[in-house]
VEXKERO-792881 format. One line per 8 residues: their letters; for each residue x, y, z of N, C-alpha, C, O. Coordinates in Angstrom, 1 decimal. Example, Ala and Ser with C-alpha at 12.3 -4.5 7.8 and 13.67 -1.06 7.14 Angstrom:
BEGIN
AS	13.2,-5.7,7.8,12.3,-4.5,7.8,13.2,-3.3,7.8,14.2,-3.3,8.5 | 12.8,-2.2,7.1,13.7,-1.1,7.1,12.9,0.0,7.9,13.4,1.1,8.0
END
This chain:
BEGIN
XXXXXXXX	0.8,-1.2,0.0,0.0,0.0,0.0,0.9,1.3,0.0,0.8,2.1,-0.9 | 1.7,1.3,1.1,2.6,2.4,1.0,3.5,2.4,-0.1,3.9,3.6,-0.3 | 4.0,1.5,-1.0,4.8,1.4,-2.4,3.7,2.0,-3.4,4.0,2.9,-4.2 | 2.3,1.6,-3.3,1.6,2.7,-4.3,1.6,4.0,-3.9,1.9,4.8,-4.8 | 1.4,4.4,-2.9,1.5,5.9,-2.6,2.9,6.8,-3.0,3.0,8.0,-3.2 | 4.0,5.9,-3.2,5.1,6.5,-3.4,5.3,7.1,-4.7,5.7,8.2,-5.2 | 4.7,5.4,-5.6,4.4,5.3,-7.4,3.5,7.1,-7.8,3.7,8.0,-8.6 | 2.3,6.8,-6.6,1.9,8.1,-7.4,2.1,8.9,-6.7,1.1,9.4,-6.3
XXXXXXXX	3.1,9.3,-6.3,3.8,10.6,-5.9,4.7,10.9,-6.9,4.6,11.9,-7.5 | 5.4,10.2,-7.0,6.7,10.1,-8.2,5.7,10.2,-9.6,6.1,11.0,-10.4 | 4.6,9.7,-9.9,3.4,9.8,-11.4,3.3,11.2,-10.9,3.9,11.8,-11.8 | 2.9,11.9,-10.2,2.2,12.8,-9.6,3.0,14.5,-9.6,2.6,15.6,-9.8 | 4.1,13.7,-9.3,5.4,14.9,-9.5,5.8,15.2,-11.1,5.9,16.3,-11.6 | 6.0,13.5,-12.0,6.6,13.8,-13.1,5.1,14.6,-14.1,5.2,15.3,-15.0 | 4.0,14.2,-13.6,2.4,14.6,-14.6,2.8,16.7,-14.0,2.9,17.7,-14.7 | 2.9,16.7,-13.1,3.3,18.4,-12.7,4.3,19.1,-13.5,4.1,20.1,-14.1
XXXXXXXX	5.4,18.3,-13.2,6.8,19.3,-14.0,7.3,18.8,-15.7,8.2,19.0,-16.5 | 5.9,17.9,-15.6,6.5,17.3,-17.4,7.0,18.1,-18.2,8.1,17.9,-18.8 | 6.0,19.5,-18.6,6.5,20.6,-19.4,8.0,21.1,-18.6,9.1,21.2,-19.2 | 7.8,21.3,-17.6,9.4,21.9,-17.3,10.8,21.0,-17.5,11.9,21.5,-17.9 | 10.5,19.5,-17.2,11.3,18.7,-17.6,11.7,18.2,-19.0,12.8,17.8,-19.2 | 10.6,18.2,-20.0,11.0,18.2,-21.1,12.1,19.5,-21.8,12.9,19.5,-22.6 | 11.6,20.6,-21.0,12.4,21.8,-21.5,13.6,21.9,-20.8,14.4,22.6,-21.4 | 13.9,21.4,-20.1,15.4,21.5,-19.4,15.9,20.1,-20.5,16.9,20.3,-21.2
XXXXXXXX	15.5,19.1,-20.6,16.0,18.3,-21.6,16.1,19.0,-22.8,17.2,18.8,-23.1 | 15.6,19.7,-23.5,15.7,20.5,-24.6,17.0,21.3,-24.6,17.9,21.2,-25.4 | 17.0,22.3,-23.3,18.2,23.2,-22.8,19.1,22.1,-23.1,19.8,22.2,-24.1 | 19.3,21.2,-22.3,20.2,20.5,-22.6,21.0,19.9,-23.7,22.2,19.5,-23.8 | 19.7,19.9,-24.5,20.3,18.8,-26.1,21.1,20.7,-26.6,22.3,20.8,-26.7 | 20.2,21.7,-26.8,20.9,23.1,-26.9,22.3,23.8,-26.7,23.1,24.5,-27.3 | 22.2,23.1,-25.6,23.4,23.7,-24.9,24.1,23.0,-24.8,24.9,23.6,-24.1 | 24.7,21.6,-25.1,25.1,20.6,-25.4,26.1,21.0,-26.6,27.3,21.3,-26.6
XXXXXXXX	24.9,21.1,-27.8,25.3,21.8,-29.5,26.3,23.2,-29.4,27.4,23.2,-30.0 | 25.8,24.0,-28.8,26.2,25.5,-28.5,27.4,25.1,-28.1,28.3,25.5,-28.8 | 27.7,24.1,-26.8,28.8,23.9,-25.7,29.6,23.3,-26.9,30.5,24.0,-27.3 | 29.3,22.0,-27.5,30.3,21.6,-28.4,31.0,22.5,-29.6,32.0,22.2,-30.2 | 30.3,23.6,-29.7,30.8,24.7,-30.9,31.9,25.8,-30.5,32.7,26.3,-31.2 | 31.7,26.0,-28.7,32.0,27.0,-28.4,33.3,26.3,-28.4,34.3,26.7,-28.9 | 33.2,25.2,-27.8,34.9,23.8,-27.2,35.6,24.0,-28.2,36.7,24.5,-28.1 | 35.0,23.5,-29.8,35.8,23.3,-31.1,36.5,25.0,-31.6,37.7,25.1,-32.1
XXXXXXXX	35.4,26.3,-31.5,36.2,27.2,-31.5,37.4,27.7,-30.6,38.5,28.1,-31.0 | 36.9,27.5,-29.2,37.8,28.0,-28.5,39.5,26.7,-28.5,40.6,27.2,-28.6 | 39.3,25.7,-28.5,40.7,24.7,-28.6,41.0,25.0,-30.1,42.2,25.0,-30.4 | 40.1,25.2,-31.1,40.7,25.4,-32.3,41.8,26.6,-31.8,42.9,26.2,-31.6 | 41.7,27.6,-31.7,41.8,29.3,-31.3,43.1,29.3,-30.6,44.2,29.7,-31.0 | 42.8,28.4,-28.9,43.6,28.2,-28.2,44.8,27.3,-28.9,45.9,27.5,-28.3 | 44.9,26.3,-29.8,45.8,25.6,-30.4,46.7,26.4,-31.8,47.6,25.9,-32.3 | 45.9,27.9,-32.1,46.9,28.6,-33.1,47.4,30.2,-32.8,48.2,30.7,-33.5
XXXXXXXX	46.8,30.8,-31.7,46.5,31.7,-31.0,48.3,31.9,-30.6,48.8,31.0,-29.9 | 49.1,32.8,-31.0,50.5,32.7,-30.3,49.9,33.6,-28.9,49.1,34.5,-28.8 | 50.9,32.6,-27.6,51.1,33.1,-26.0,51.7,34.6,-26.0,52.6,35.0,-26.7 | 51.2,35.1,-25.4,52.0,36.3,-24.9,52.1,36.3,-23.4,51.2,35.6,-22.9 | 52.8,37.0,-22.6,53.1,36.8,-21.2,52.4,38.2,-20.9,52.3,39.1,-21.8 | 51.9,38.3,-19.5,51.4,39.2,-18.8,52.4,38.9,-17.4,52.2,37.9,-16.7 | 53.0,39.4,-17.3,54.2,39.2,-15.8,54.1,37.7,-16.0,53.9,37.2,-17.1 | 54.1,37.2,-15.1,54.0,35.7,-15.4,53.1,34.8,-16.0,53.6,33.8,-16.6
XXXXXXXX	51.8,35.0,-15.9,50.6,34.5,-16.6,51.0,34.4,-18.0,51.8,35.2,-18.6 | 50.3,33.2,-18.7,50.6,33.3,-20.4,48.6,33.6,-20.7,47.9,32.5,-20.7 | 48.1,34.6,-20.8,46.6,35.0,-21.0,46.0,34.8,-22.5,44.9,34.5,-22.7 | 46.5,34.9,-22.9,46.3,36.0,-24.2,45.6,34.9,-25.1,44.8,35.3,-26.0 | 45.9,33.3,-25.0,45.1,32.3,-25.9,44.2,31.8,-25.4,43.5,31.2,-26.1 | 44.1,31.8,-24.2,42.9,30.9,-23.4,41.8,32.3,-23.4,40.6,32.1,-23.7 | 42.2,33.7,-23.0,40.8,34.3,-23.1,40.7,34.6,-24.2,39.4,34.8,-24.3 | 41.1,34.9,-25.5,41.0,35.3,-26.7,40.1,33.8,-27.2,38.9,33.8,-27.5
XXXXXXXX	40.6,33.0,-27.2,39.7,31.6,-27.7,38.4,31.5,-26.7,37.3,31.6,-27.2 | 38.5,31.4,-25.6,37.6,31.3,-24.7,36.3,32.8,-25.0,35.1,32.8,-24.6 | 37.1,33.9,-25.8,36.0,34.6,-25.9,35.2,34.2,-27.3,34.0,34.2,-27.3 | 35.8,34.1,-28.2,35.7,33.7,-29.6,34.4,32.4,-29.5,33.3,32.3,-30.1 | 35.1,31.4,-28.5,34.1,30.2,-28.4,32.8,30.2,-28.3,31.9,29.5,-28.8 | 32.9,31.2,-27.5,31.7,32.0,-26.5,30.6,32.6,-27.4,29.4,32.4,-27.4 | 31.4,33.5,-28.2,30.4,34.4,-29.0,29.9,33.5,-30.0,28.9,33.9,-30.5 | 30.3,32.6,-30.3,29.8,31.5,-31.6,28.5,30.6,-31.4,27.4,30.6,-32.0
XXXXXXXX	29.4,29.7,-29.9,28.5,29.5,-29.2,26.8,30.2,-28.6,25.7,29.7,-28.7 | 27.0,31.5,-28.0,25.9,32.4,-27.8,24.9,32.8,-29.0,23.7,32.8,-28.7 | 25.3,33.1,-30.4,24.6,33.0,-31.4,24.0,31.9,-31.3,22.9,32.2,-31.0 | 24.3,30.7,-31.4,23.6,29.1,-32.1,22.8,29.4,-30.7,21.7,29.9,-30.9 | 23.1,29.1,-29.1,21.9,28.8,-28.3,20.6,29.7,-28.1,19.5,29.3,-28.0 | 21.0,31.2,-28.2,19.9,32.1,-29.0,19.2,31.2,-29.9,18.4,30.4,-29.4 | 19.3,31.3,-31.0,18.4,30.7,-32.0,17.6,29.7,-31.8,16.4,29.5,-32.0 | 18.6,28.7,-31.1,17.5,27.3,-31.1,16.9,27.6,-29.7,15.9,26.9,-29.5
XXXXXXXX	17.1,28.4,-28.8,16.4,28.4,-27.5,15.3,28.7,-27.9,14.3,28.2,-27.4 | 15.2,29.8,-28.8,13.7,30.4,-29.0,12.9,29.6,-29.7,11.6,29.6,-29.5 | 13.5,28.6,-30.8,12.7,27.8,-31.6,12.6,26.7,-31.3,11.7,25.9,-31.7 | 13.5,26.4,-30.5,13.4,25.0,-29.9,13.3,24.9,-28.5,12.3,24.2,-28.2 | 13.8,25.4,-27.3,13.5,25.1,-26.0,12.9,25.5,-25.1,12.8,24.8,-24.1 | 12.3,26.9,-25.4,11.7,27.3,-24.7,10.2,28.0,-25.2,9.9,29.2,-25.1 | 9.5,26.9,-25.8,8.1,26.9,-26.4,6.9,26.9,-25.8,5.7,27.1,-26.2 | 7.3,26.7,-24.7,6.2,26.7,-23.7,6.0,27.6,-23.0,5.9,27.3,-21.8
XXXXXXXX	5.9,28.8,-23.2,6.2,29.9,-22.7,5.0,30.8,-22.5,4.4,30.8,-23.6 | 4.5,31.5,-21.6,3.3,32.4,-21.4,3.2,33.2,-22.8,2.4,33.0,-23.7 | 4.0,33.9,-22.6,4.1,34.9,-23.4,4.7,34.6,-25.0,5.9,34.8,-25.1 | 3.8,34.1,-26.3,4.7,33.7,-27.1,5.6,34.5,-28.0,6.1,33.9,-28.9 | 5.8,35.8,-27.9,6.5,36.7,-28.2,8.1,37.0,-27.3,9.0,37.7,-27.7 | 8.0,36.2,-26.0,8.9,36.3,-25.3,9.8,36.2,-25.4,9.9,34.9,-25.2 | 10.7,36.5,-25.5,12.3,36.2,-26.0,12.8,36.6,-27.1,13.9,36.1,-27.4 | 12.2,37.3,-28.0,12.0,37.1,-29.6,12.5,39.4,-29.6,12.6,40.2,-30.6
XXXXXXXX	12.6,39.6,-28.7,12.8,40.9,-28.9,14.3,41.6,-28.6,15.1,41.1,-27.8 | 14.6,42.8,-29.4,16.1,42.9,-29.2,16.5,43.2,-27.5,17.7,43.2,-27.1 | 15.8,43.3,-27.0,15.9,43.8,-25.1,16.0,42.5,-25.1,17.1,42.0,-24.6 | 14.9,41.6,-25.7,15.3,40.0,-24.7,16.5,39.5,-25.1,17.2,38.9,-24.2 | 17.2,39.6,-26.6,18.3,39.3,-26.7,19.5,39.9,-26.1,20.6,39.3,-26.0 | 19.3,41.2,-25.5,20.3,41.7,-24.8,20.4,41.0,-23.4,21.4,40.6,-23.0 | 19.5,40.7,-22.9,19.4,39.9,-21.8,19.7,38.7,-22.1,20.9,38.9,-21.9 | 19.7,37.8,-22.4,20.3,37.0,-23.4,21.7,36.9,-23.1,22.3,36.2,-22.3
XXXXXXXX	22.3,38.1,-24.1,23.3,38.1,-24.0,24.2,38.5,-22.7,25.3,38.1,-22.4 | 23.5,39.5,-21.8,24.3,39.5,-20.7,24.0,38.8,-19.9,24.8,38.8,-18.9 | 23.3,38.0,-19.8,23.4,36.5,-18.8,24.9,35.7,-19.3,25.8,35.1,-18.7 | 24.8,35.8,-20.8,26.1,34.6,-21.2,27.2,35.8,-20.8,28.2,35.3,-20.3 | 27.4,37.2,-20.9,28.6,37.6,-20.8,28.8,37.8,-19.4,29.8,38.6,-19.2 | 27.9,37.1,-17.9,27.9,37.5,-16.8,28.4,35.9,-16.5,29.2,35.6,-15.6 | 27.9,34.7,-17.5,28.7,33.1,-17.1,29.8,33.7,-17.4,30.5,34.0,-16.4 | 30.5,34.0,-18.8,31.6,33.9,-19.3,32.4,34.7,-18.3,33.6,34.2,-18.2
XXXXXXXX	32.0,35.8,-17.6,33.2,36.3,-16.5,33.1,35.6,-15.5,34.0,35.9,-14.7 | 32.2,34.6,-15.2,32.6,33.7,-14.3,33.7,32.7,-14.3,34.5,32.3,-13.5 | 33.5,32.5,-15.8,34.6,31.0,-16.5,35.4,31.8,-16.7,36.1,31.2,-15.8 | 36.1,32.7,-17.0,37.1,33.6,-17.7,37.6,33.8,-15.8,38.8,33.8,-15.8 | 37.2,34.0,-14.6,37.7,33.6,-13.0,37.9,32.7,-13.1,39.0,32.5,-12.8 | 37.1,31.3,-13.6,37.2,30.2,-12.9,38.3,29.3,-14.0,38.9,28.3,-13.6 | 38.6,29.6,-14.9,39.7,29.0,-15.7,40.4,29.6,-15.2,40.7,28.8,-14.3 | 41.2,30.8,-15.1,42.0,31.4,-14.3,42.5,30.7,-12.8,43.6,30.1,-12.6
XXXXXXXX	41.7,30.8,-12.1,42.0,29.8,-10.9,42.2,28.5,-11.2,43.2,28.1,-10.6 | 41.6,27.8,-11.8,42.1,26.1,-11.7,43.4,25.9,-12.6,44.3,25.4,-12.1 | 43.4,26.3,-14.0,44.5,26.6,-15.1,45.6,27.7,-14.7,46.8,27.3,-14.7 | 45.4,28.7,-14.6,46.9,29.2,-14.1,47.3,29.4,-13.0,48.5,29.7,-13.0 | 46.6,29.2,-11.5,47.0,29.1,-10.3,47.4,27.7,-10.2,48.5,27.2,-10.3 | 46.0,26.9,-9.9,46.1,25.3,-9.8,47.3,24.6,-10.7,48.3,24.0,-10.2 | 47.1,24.7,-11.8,47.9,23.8,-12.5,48.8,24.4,-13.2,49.5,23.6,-13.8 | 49.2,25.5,-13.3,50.3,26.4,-13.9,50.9,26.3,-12.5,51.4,25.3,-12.2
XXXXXXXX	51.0,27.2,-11.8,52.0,27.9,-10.8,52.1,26.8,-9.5,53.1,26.6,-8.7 | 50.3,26.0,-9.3,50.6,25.6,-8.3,51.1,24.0,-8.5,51.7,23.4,-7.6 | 50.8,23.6,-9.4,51.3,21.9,-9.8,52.2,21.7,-10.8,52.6,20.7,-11.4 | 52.4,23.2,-10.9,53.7,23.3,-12.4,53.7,22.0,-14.0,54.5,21.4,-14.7 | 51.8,22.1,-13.9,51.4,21.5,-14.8,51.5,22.3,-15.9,51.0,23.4,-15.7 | 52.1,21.9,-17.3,51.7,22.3,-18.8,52.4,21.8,-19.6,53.3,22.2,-20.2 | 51.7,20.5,-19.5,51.6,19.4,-20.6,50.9,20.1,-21.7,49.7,20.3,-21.5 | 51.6,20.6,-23.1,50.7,21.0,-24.1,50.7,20.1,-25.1,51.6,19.6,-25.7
XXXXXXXX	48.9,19.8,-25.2,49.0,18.4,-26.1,48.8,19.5,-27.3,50.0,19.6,-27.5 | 48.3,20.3,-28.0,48.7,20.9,-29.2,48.5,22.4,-28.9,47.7,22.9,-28.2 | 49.6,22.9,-29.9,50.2,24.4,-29.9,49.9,24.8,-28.5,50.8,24.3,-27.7 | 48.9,25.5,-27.9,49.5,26.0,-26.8,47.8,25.3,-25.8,47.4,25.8,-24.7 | 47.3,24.4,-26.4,46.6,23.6,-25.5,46.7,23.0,-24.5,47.1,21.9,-24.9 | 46.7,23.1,-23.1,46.6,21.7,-22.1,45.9,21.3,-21.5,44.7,21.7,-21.7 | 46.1,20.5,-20.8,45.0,19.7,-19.5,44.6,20.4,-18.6,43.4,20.3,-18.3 | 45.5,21.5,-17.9,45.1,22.7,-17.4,43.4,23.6,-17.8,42.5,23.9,-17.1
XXXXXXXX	43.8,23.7,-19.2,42.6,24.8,-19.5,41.6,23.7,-20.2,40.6,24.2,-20.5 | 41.6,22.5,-20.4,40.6,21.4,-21.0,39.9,21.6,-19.5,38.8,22.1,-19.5 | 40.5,21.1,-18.3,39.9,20.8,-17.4,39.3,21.7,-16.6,38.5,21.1,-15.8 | 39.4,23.4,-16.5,39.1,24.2,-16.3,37.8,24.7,-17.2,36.8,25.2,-16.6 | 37.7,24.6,-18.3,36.8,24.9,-19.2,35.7,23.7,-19.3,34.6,24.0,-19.6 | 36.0,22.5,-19.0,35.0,21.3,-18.8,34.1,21.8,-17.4,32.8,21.7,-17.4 | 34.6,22.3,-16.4,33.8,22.9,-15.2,33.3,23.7,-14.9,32.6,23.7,-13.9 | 33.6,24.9,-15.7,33.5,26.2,-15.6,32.3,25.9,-16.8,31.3,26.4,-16.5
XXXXXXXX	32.2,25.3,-17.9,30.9,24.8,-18.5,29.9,24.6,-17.9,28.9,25.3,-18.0 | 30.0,23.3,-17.2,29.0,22.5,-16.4,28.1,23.3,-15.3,26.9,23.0,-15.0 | 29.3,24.5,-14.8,28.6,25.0,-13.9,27.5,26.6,-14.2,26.6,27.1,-13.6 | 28.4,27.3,-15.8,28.0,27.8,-16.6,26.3,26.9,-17.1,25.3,27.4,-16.9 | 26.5,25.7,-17.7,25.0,25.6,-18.2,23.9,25.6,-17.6,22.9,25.5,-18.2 | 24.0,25.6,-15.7,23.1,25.5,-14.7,22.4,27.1,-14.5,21.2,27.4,-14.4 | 23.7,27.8,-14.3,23.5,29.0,-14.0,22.6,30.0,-15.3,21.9,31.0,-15.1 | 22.9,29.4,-16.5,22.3,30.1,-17.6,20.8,29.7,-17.6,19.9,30.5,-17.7
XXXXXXXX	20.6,28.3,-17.6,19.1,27.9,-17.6,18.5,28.8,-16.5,17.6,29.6,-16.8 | 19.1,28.7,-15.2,18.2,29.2,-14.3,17.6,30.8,-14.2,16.5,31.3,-13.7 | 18.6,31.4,-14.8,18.7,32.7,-14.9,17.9,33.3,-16.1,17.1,34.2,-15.9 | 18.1,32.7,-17.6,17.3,33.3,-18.7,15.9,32.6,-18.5,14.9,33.0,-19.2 | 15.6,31.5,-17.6,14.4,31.1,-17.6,13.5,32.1,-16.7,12.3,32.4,-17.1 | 14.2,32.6,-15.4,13.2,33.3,-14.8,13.3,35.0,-15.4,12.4,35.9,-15.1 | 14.3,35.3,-16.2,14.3,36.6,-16.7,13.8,37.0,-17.9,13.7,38.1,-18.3 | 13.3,35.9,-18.8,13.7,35.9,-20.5,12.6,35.1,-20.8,11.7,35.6,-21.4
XX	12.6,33.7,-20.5,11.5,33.1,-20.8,10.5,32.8,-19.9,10.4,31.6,-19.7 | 9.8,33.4,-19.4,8.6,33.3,-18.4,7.9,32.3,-18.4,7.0,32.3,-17.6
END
């Protein structure tokens, strides 16, 4: 008896947030596409990009790529968010306006100064200065900024859903 009550609690919960859960699955297949475009520009970028030194820091390929990734990226999840992920929407004009694209955009350029700290800390403190890691597997690529930018994503795609959903797509 108590195992059915649980069944339709868990029926009961997924029949409530189905529309919301299909659309975070959507975000996801989105941002997924977007994230893979931004990776392939930015390691392309970062792999031909010559280092320049800032006192000790080498900056100049990981944010130049990392910005490039970004802007490429930001175009493609615009587009398909509005046509593809976020259709369920009160308002069906929502998102669809140049204000909402600015917002839009300053949600991704408020992640990207997050990642643009948080590669910084794990890639040139952590693994540059503090583990005197830089293994570069091509041109000026490493495990440092792969692994920095794999996290600074993950924690980027949470913060973007939550944010243009309650700002952008109502």
């Amino acid at each position: 008896m108590e195992e059915q009550i649980q069944n339709k609690e868990k029926t009961s919960f997924f029949k409530k947030h189905k529309d919301l859960i299909f659309e975070f699955l959507r975000f996801l297949i989105v941002g997924g596409l977007a994230t893979l475009i931004d990776w392939f520009v930015s390691f392309l970028f970062s792999s031909i990009i010559p280092s320049v030194m800032v006192g000790n820091l080498d900056i100049t390929h990981t944010v130049l790529s990392t910005a490039l990734g970004f802007t490429v990226g930001l175009f493609v999840n615009y587009f398909l968010s509005i046509v593809f992920v976020f259709k369920n929407k009160k308002d069906e004009n929502s998102g669809k306006s140049f204000k909402d694209f600015l917002k839009f955009a300053l949600i991704g350029v408020l992640v990207l100064l997050f990642q643009f700290l948080l590669i910084y800390l794990v890639n040139d403190l952590l693994f540059v200065s503090g583990l005197n890691w830089t293994t570069i597997l091509l041109g000026n690529l490493t495990w440092g900024y792969i692994i920095a930018k794999v996290l600074a994503t993950g924690i980027g795609l949470i913060l973007n859903y939550i944010f243009r959903k309650i700002f952008i797509f109502k």
